[in-house]
C-alpha positions in Angstrom: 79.2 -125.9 -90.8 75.6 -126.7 -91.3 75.2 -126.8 -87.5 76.7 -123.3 -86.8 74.2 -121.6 -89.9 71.5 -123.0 -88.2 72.2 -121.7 -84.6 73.0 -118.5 -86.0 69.7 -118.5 -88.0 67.9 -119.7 -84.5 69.8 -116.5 -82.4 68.7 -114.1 -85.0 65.5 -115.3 -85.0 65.5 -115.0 -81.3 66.5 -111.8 -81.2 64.0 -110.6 -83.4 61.2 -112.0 -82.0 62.5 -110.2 -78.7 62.6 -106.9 -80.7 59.4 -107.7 -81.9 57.9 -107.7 -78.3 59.6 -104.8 -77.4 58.4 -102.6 -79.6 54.7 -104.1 -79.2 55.3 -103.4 -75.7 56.4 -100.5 -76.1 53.8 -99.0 -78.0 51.3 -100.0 -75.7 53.4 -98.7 -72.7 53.5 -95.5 -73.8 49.8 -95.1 -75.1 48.4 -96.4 -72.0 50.8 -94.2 -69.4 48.9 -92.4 -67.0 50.0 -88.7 -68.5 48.9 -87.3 -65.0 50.7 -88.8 -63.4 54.3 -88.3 -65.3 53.4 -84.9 -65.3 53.4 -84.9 -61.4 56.5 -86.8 -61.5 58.4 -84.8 -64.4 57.3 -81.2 -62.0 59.2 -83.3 -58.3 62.5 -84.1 -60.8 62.1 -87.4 -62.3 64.2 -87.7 -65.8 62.3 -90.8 -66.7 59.1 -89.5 -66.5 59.9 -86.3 -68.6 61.7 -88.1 -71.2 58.6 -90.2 -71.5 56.8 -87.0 -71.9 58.9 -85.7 -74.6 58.1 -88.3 -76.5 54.6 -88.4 -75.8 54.5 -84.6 -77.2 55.7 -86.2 -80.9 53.2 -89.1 -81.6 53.7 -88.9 -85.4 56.9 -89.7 -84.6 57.0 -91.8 -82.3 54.5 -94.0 -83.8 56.8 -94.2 -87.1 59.4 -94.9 -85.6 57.8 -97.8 -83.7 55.9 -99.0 -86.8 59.9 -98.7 -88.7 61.2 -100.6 -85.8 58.0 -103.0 -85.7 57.9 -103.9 -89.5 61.6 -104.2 -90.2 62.0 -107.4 -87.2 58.8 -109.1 -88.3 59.9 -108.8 -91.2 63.4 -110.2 -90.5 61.8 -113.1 -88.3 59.7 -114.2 -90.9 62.6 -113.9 -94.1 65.1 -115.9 -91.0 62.1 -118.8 -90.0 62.0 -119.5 -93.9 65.4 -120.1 -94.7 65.8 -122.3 -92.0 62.2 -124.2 -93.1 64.0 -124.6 -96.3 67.4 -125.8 -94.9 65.2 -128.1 -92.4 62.7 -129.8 -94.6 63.0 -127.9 -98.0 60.4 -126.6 -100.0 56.9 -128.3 -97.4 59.7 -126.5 -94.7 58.3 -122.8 -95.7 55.2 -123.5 -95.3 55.5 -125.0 -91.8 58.1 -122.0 -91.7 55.0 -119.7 -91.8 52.3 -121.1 -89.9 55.1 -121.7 -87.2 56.8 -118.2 -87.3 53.1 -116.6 -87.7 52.1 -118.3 -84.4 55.0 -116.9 -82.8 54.8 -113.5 -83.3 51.4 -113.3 -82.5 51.7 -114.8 -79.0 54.9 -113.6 -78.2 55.7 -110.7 -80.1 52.3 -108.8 -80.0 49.3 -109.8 -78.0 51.7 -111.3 -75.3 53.7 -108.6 -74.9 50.9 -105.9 -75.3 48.8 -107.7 -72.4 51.6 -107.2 -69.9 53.0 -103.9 -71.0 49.0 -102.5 -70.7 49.0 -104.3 -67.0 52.1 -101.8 -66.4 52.3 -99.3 -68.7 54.4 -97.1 -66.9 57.4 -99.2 -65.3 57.9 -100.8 -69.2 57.3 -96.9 -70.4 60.5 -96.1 -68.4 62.7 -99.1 -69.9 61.5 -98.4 -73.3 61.9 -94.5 -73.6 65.6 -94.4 -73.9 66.0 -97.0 -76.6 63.2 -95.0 -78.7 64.8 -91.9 -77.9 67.7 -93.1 -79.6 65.7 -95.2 -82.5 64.0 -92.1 -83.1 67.4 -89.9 -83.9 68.5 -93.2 -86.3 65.3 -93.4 -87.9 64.9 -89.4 -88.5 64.8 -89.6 -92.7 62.5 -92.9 -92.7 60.5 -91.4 -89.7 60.2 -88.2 -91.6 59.2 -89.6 -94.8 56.5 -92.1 -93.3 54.8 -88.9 -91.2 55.1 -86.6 -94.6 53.0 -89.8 -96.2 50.9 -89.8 -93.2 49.7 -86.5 -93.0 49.4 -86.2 -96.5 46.7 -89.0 -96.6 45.0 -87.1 -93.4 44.9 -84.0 -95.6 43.5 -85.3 -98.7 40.6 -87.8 -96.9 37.3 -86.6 -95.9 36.8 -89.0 -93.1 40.1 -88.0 -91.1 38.4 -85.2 -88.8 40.3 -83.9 -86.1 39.3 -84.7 -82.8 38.8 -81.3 -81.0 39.1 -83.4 -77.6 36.7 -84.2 -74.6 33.6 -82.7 -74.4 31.8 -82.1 -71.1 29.5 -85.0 -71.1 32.8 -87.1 -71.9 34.9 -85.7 -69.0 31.9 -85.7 -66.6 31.4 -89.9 -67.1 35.6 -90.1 -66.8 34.6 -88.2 -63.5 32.2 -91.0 -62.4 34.3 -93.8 -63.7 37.6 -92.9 -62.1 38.3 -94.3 -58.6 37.9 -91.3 -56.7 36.6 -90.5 -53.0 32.6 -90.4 -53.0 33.3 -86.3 -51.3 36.0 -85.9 -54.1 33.6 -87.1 -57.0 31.0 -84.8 -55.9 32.8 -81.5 -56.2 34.1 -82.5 -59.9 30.5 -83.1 -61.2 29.9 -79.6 -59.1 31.5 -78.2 -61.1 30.8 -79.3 -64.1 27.3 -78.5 -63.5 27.9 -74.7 -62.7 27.8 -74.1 -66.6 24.2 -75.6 -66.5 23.0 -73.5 -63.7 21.7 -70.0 -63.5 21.5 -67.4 -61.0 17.8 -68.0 -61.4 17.8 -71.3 -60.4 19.4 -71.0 -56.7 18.1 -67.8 -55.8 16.0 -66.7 -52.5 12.8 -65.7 -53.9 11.3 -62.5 -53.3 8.8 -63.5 -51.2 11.7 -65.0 -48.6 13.8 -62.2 -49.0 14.5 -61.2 -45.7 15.6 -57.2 -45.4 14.9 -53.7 -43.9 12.7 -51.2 -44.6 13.8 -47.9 -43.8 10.4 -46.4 -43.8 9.3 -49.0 -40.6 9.8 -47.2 -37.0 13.1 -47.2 -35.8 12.4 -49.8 -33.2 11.2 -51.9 -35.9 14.2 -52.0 -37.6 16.2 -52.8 -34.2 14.2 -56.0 -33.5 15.3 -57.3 -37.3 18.6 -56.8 -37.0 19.1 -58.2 -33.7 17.1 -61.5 -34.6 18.3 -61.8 -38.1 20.7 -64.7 -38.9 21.6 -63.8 -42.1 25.3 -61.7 -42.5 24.2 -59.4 -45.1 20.2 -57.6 -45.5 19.1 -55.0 -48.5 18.3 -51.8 -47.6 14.5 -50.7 -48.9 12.0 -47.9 -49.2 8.9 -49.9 -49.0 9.6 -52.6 -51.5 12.3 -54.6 -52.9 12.5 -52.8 -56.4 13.3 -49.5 -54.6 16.5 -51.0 -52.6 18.8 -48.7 -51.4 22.0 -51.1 -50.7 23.5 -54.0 -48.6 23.9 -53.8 -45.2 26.8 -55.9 -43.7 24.8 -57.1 -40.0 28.3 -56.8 -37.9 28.5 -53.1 -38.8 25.3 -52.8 -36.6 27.8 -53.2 -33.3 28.2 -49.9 -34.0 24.7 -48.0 -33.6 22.8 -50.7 -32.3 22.4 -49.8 -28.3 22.2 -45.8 -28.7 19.4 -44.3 -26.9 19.1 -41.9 -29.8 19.6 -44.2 -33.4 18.3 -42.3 -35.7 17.7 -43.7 -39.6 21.0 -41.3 -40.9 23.3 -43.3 -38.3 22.4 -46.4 -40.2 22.2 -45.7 -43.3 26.0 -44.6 -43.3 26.9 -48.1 -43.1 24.9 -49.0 -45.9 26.8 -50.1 -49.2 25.2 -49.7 -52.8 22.9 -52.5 -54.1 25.3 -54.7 -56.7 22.3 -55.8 -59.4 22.5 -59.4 -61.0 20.6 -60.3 -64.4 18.7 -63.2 -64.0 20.3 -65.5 -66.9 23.9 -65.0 -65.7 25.8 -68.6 -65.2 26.7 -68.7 -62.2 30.8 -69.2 -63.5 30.4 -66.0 -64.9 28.8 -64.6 -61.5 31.3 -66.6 -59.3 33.7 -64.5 -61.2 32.3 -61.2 -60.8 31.8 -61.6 -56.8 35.6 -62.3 -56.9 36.5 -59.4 -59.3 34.2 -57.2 -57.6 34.7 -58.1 -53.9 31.2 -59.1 -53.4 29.0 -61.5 -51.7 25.6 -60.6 -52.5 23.5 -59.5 -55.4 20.1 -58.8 -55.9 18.4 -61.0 -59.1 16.5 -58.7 -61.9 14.6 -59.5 -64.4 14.7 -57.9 -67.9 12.4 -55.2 -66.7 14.1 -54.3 -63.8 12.2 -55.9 -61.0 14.2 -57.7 -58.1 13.4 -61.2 -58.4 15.2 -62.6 -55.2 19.0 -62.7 -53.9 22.0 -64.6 -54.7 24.9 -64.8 -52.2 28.7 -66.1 -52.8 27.7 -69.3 -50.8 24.6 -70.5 -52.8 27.2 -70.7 -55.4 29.6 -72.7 -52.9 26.9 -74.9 -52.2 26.1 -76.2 -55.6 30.4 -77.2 -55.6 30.7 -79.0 -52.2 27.4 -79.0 -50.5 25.7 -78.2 -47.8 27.4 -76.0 -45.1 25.9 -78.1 -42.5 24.9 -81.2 -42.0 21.6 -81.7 -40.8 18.9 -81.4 -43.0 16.3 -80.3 -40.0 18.9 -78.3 -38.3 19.4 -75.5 -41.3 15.6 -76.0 -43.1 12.7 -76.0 -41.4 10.7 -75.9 -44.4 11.8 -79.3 -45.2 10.7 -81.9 -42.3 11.0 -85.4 -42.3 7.7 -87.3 -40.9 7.5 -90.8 -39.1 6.0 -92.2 -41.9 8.6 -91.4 -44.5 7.3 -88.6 -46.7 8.5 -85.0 -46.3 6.4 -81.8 -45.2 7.9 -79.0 -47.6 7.2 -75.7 -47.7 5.6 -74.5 -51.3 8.6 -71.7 -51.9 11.2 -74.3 -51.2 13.7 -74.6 -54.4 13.4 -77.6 -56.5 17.3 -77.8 -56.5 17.4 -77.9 -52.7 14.8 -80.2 -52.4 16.5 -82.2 -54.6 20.7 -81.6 -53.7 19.5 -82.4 -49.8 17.2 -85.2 -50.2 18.5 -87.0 -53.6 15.2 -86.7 -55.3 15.0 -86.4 -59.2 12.4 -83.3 -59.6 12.1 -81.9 -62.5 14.1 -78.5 -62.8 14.0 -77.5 -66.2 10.6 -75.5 -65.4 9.4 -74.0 -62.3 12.0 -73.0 -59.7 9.8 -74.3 -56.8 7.9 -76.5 -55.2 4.7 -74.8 -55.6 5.4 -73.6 -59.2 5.9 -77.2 -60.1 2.7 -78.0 -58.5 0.9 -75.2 -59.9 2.0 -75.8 -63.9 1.4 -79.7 -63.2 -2.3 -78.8 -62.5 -2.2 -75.8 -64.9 -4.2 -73.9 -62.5 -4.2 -72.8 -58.7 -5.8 -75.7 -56.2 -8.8 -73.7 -54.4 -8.6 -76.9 -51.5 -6.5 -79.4 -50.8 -6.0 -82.2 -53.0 -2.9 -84.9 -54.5 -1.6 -85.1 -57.6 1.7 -87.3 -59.1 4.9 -85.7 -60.4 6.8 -88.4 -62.1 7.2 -91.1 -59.2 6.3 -88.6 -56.4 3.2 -88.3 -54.7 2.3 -84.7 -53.6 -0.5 -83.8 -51.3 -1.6 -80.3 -51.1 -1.9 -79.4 -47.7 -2.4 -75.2 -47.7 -3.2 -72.6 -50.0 -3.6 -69.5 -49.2 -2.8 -65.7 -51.5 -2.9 -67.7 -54.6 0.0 -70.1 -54.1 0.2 -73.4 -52.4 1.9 -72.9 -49.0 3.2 -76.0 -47.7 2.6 -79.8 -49.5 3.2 -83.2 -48.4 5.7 -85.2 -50.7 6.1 -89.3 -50.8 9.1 -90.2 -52.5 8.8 -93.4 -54.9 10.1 -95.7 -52.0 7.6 -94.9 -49.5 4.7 -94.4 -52.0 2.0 -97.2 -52.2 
């Protein structure tokens, strides 16, 4: 008789040391599942994977009835290992009924089973959803009661502040950390940065601005648009400010090659300017090209003067990059020299120079090269001369109308 107590006493205690695991397990199953992922798998038919969801979308519950499930076998195990401590040795017996049972349900019932169930937290997800499902319709009053308790403490303490989620300096290192191709990883952070970035800041200056002047002799005005490269050119009387739209270049098949072209014929095919305040992000802008069909807009200022152009692809480029892939093929104002260092033109953009090359120039100031130049020396050079910009050494190679025209740039790993 004694014999049978004790095996029964040794299967309970068994079995609740398996439970024990099992809800261990599966409480780090389900918290570590890759909630992606089941979503992808939930949306191509899987059952497992949106049961696992459903419970996911309750963690209050969930979590007490884990915790119910949790408690109540420990607590068995441990109430089991003593009476058969007591029965095996008597009273020294529960104290070696302890230590033992203690041991045991740390290995095996918690960090044991957590270790593994965190290795594959989705294939012991799927095993462990059903029985929860169904623990969680037994357990309804006691899991009720323990998340009444629950939030009642969250409501009461200071200290319990929601989390209002990932910010985007959070989800831009999850973007870095996450095993993701290099071309992939780039386009995230792309976009993240888009929020950062104003149409100021990837503009064509004025000065580059490349266009048409109506008032210029007819023949003039043939020879740009037959050597232009550019799809789209503003329309002007004289300067910038006084544009009178956007000219697509294709439409110029169509009058280009009449003996008599007269301004009138062109100017039909001319579509109004589309203006662009200089602070606008360029989300906000990518959105307005796409609500307003555009591809072009000319930058203002808060006074109304035409600071440069923005186009549709600028605002491509700062998501996936560079169109093309040779640095010397698509900008000439940026050449590589034997030595290492870089001949750059002064109006090249700080974020080009640093997007194509992987350089760290500042950008939070001056928009280019020679504005950065410039407010470093905090006056115009009169000569050449060379100057350091963090861990870049610039030589000034021309000046010329007040700005510095082209400069000769050492990155840190070539410098001396």
């Amino acid at each position: 008789m004694e014999n049978t107590t004790l095996g029964l006493l040794c299967s309970l205690l068994i079995l609740f040391i398996a439970l024990s695991a099992f809800f261990a397990g599966a409480e780090t199953s389900l918290m570590a599942a890759n909630r992606y992922k089941l979503r992808h798998q939930a949306r191509t038919g899987s059952k497992s994977a949106q049961r696992i969801l459903d419970l996911l979308a309750q963690p209050d519950q969930l979590i007490g009835a884990i915790l119910i499930g949790h408690t109540t076998v420990n607590i068995a195990a441990a109430s089991v290992a003593t009476i058969m401590g007591i029965k095996l040795a008597g009273k020294p017996g529960v104290a070696l009924a302890v230590g033992a049972i203690t041991f045991v349900l740390l290995v095996f019932g918690e960090a044991g089973p957590k270790t593994f169930a965190a290795r594959h937290p989705e294939g012991i997800a799927r095993v462990a959803a059903p029985l929860l499902t169904i623990l969680l319709k037994l357990f309804f009053p006691l899991v009720w009661l323990v998340k009444f308790g629950t939030n009642l403490f969250f409501r009461f303490n200071p200290l319990a502040v929601a989390d209002k989620g990932i910010n985007g300096d959070e989800f831009r290192a999850l973007v870095q950390d996450v095993f993701l191709p290099m071309q992939n990883r780039s386009m995230l952070l792309g976009v993240l940065e888009l929020e950062r970035i104003t149409v100021n800041d990837i503009m064509v200056p004025r000065g580059e601005v490349q266009g048409i002047n109506i008032d210029d002799d007819i023949a003039d005005i043939e020879k740009v648009l037959r050597r232009t490269q550019h799809t789209r050119l503003p329309v002007f009387r004289g300067e910038l400010n006084d544009c009178i739209g956007i000219l697509h270049v294709r439409n110029s098949t169509r009058f280009l090659g009449k003996p008599e072209l007269t301004k009138a014929e062109i100017l039909q095919y001319v579509r109004e300017p589309y203006f662009v305040p200089e602070g606008t992000t360029l989300p906000s802008q990518l959105v307005q090209f796409q609500k307003l069909k555009r591809r072009f807009g000319l930058v203002v200022d808060e006074y109304g003067d035409v600071q440069g152009i923005v186009t549709l692809e600028a605002i491509l480029e700062e998501i996936v990059g560079e169109f093309t892939t040779s640095i010397g093929d698509s900008h000439k104002e940026i050449l590589r020299q034997a030595d290492g260092s870089w001949m750059i033109d002064g109006g090249s953009s700080i974020r080009e120079i640093n997007r194509l090359l992987h350089w760290q120039l500042p950008v939070d100031g001056p928009k280019t090269l020679n504005g950065l130049i410039i407010e470093t020396l905090e006056t115009i050079p009169e000569f050449a001369l060379s100057l350091k910009i963090g861990d870049y050494r610039i030589e000034v190679l021309q000046v010329k109308d007040n700005a510095v025209k082209s400069a000769r740039v050492i990155p840190p790993e070539n410098a001396v």
